[in-house]
Every structure is written in structure tokens, then in C-alpha cells.
N, C-alpha and C positions, 0 to 999 in steps of 0.2 A: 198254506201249509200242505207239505205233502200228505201221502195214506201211507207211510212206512211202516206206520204201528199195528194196521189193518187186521183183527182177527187175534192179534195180540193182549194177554193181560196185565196189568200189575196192581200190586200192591204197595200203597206210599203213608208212611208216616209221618208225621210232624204238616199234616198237607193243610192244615186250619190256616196255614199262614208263611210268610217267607219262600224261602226254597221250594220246602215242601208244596205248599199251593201253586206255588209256580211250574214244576216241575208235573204237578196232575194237571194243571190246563194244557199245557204243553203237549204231553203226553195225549188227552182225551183230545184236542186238537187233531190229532196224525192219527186219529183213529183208536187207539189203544181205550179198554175198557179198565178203568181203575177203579181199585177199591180203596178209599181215602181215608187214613187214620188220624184221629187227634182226641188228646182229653178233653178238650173245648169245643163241644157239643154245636154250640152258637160260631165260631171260626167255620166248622165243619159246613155247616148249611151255606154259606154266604160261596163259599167253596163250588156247594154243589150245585150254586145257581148259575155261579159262575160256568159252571162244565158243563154243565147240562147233560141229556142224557148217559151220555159214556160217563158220568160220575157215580159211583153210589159209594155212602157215608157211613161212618161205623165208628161211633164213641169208643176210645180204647184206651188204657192206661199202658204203656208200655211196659210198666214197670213192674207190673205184672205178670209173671209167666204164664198162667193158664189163659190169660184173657191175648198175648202172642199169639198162644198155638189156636185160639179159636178163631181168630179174626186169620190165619191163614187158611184154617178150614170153612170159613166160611165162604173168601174169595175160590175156593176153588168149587165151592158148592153154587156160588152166585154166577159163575162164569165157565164153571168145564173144565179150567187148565189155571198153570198160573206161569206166566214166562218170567216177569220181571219183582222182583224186590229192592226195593225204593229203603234201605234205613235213612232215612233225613232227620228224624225228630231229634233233639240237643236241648241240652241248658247250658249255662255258662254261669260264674260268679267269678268275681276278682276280692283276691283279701289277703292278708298277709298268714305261710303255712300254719301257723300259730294257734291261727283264729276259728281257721275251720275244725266246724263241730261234726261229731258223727253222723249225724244225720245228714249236713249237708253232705257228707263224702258219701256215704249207701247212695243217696238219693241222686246225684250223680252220675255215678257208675248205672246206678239203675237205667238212668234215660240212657245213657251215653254210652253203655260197653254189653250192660246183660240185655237189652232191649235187641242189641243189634245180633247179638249170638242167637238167641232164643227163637227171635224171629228166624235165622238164616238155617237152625237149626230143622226147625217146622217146616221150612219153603223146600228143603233140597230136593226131597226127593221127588217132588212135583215138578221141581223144576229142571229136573235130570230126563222129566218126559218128554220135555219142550227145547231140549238146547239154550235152560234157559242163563240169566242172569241177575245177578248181583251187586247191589251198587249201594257204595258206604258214603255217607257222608264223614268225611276225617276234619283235617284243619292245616292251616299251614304250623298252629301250634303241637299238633302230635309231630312237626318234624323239626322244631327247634326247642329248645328253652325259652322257658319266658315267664320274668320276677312276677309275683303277685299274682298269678293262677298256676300254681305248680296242681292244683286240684286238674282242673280242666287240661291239661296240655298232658298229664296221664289217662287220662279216660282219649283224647285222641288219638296219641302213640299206641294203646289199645286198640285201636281200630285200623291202624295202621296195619301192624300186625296180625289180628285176624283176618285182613283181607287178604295180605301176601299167605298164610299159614292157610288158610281155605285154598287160594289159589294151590299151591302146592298139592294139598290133598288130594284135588279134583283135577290135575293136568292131566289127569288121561279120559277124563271122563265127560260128559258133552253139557258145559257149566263155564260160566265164564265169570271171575269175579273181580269186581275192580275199583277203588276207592277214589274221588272226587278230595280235591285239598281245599280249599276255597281259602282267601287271605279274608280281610272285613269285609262284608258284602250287608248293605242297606236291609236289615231285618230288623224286628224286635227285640233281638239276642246284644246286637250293636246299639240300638239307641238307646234301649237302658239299662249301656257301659257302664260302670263306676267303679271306681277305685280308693282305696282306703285314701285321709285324708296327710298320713303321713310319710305317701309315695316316693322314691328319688325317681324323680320323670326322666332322668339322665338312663333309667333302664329300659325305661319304655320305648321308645321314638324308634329304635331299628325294629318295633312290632309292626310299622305303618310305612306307608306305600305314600311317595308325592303323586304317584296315579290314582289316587283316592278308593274311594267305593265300589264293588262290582253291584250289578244288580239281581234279585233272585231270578230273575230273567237268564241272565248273561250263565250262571249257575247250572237254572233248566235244560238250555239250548246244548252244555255241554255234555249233562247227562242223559237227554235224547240221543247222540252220539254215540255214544259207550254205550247206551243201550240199542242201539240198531246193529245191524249188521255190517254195515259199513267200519266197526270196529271189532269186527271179527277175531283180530287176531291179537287184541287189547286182553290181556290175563292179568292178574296181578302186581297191576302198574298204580302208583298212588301218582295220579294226575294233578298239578298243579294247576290253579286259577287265582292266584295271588299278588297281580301286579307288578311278581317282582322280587317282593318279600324273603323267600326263600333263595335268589338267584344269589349272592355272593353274602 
């Protein structure tokens, strides 16, 4: 691995696992010092054994607001600066609109839309010291429809959206924000898929790719990318990594 990260910080949520862990080895790899978020205290270590030093671990509930804005102040207390913000962290459920109860909708949006404002909220101005940047995990379902999670494919299309409306805010200012789409990709989110038992799978099938699974590696390697400089000039682009999916 290269030292591109070198001197650089970030903050990454959902990092106990999938994506997220991948994207912090990767990162602590190339030098970058991250501060690794997850509710799963137990993920988080395994995490930071994996990283080793450049890692340090910080139990957080996203879903929380105050406990957002502390876990950014604490990165910039644990490290001086903060360049990069990682939202990775997500849930998913599939069910028919019907079904879903309030709570699963709050709780939701909690991970999936006010986690990601609240944090980018907290980071800007720190990261307006450093030229830094911003990076959403979205989906390829915030950019289509799709039966039996109309829950989750708005909390995406949210994400979409704040990253282009951030973008906007900040083009003049030294901040670069840019959302990752990802189609299925081999995590715990995907294996356990389920779907009510009285689906028409006739709706289903143009959600999947005959190029199968990407891997939270393949994910990582992108958002190392968009996070270096060599994507410079990347603002407010929702980046496909979906096999496909969204292509026609």
C-alpha cells in the first residue's frame, strides 16, 4: 500500500464490520489515523486489532445526536485535525409499506439519514481547515424504485440528496462532498436479506446483477479514491459501484 493518507485523519462509522471495517483497514493501511465508530463495542475491537495502531475505537450510537457531535470532537481532540468523514454505518429491512411500524421508520432514518446530517453537520467546520472531505454511503436503491423496501430506498434517495445539496452549499469553499452508490456487496446487511413470504419475485430480479457481489474491499478501494487527492476534482457526483444495476 501506498502513504497517501500520511498525516491525514478520518472518521468512519459502521467500521465494526463490512464496508465500514474495510474502508478503516484500508485507510489505516495508507497511513491515515481513524477514529472507528460502531454500536458493537465487540466488532469495534476485532477492528482495532485488525488496524493496529492508526486505529482507535469509540462505542457510538449514531442515532443519537449528542453522542455525533462528541465522537467528532473527540476525533479532532485525539488527533489535531479531522480531513475525512466516513458515514458508512446503515440498516436495511424488506416488508411490505403496510407493515412497517413506527419505530422501524424513526429507527431507520435514525441510522440512515439524521446520523449522516448530524455527523457532517459537526465535521464541517473542521474540515473546512483541512480541504477536507466527505463521503456518504448511498445505494444503488436511493436511485431507483424498488417493491418491498420503499422504507430503505427513501432513507437512500436522502442521502443522495444531501450529498449533492452539501455539495452545492460548499462549491466555493475548500470541502469536497461525494456519495459512493454501492449495488449488493457481501456484508451482514445482505446475508440477512429476507423478504416477506408473499413477494411477486417478478419485481424483484432487475434489483440484482448476473455479475454478482462486490466485496466491502472492492467498496474500500473506491472510497480511498474519492478520498485522496487524486479525486480532486470529484464534488457532488453519486458514484456508482453496482455491477451494472443501475446502467439501463
Amino acid at each position: 500500500m501506498t502513504a497517501r493518507f500520511e498525516g491525514r485523519t478520518a472518521l468512519i462509522t459502521g467500521a465494526g464490520s463490512g464496508i465500514g471495517r474495510a474502508t478503516t483497514l484500508r485507510l489505516a493501511s495508507e497511513g491515515a489515523r481513524v477514529l472507528a465508530l460502531d454500536i458493537d463495542e465487540a466488532t469495534l475491537k476485532e477492528t482495532k486489532e485488525l488496524g493496529g495502531d492508526n486505529v482507535v475505537i469509540r462505542p457510538t450510537d449514531v442515532i443519537q445526536v449528542a453522542q455525533c457531535q462528541a465522537a467528532v470532537a473527540d476525533a479532532v481532540k485525539e488527533f489535531g485535525r479531522l480531513d475525512i468523514l466516513g458515514n458508512v454505518a446503515g440498516i436495511g429491512a424488506n416488508s411490505h409499506v403496510t407493515d412497517v411500524s413506527e419505530a422501524d421508520y424513526r429507527r431507520m432514518f435514525g441510522v440512515n439519514v439524521d446520523a449522516y446530517f448530524f455527523l457532517a453537520q459537526a465535521a464541517i467546520p473542521h474540515l473546512l481547515e483541512n480541504n477536507g472531505v466527505i463521503i456518504n454511503i448511498a445505494s444503488n436503491a436511493g436511485l431507483m424504485g424498488q417493491a418491498y423496501s420503499v422504507l430503505y430506498t427513501m432513507t437512500k434517495g436522502a442521502v443522495v440528496q444531501l450529498t449533492r445539496s452539501l455539495a452545492m452549499e460548499y462549491i466555493k469553499k475548500p470541502l469536497r462532498v461525494v456519495a459512493i452508490a454501492p449495488g449488493g456487496t457481501d456484508t451482514a446487511l445482505v446475508r440477512n436479506f429476507s423478504m416477506p413470504d408473499d413477494v411477486d419475485w417478478d419485481l424483484i430480479g432487475r434489483y440484482t446483477s448476473p455479475r454478482g457481489f462486490a466485496k466491502p474491499e472492492d467498496i474500500a478501494a473506491l472510497f480511498c479514491f474519492l478520498a485522496s487527492d487524486e479525486a480532486k476534482n470529484i464534488h457532488g457526483a453519486i458514484v456508482s459501484s453496482d455491477n451494472g444495476i443501475t446502467a439501463g
